[in-house]
C-alpha positions as CSV (number, residue, x, y, z in Angstrom):
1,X,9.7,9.0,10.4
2,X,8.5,12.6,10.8
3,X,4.9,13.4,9.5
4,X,6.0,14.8,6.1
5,X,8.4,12.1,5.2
6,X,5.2,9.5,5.9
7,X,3.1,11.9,3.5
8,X,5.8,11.5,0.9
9,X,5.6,7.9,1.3
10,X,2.0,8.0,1.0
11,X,2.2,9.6,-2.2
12,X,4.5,7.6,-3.8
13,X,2.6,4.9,-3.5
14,X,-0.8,6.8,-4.8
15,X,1.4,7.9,-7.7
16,X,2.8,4.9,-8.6
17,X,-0.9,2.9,-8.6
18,X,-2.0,6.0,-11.0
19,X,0.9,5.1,-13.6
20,X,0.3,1.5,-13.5
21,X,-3.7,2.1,-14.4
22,X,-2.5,5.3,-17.1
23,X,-0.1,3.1,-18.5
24,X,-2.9,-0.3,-18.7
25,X,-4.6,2.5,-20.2
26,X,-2.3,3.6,-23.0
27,X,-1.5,0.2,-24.1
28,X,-4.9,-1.2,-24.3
29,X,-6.2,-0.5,-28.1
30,X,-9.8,-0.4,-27.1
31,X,-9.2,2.3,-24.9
32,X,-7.0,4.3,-27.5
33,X,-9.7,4.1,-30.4
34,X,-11.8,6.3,-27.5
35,X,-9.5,8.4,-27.5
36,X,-8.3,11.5,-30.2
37,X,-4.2,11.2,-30.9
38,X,-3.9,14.7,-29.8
39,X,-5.4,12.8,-26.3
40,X,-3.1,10.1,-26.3
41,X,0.0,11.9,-27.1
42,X,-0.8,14.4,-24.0
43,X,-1.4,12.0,-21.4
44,X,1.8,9.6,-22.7
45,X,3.0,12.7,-21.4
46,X,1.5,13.0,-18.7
47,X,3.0,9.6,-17.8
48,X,6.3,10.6,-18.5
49,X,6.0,13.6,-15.9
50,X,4.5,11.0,-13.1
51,X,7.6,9.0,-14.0
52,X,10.0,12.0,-13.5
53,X,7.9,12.8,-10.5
54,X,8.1,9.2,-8.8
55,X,11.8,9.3,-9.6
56,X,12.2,12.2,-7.5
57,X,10.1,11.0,-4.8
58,X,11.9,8.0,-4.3
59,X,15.3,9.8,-4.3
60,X,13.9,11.6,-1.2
61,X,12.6,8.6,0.5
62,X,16.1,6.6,-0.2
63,X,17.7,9.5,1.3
64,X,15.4,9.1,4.7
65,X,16.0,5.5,5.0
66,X,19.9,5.2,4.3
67,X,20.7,5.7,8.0
């Protein structure tokens, strides 16, 4: 793999940890009373871009490894 493509990897892997500890976060109702709804409607947001963003990610990587 070139240099960029292991980057990619790399980040893909970082992203999806991040959406696995935001998403914990958004479900657990101790965290959310913390929290304003304003907050917590933004950041479920926020986890739906990382999901769009993973999504793409992993197109490209699929794409690298069809051979």
């Amino acid at each position: 793999m070139l240099p960029y493509q292991d980057r990619v990897i790399a980040e893909h892997a970082e992203l999806t940890e991040r959406i696995e500890k935001l998403s914990v976060f958004l479900t657990r109702q101790a965290e959310i009373a913390t929290i304003e709804v304003v907050e917590h409607r933004l950041l479920s947001l926020q986890r739906l871009a990382m999901l769009m963003y993973q999504a793409i990610l992993a197109e490209r990587i699929a794409m690298w490894t069809k051979g």
